[in-house]
C-alpha positions in Angstrom: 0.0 0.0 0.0 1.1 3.5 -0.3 2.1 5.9 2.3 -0.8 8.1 3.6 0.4 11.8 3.6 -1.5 13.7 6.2 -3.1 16.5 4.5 -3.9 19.9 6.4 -5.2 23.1 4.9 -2.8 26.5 5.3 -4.5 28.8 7.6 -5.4 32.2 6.5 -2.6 33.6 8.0 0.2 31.5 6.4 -1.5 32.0 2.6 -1.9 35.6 2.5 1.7 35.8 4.4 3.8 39.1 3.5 1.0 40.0 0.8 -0.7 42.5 2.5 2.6 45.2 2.0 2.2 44.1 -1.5 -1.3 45.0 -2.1 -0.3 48.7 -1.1 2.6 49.1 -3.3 5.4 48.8 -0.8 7.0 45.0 -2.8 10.3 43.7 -2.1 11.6 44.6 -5.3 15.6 42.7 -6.0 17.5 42.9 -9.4 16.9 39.3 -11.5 20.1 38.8 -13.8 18.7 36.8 -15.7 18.0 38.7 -18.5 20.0 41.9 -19.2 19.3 43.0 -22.7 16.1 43.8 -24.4 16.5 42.4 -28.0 13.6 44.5 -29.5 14.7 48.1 -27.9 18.6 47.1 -28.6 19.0 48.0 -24.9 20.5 47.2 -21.6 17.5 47.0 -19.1 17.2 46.4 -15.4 14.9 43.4 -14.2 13.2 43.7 -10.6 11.1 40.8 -9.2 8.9 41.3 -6.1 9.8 38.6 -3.6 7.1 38.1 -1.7 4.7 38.1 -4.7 6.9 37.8 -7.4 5.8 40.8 -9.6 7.9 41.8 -12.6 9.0 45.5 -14.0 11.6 46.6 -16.1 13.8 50.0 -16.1 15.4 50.4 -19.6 18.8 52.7 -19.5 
């Protein structure tokens, strides 16, 4: 037989954790290097991604 995996619903506050800040503008924005250059502007850009809610924006140089 297989293993039973006990399964338990995430309370309110553990799902909506560090989302709240988000939801009023104030993200936890760090630099992704994972893509530097913006083929169709021929220019170096900045990536940011929002930690807690991973949102994406970009600041072209």
């Amino acid at each position: 037989m297989a293993d039973v995996i006990p399964f338990r619903q995430p309370s309110l506050k553990e799902r909506h954790k560090g989302k709240v800040l988000c939801k009023h503008g104030h993200h936890k924005w760090v630099v992704d290097t994972a893509k530097q250059f913006d083929v169709k502007q021929g220019k170096l850009i900045t990536s940011y991604r929002c930690v807690r809610c991973d949102k994406r924006k970009v600041k072209a140089h």
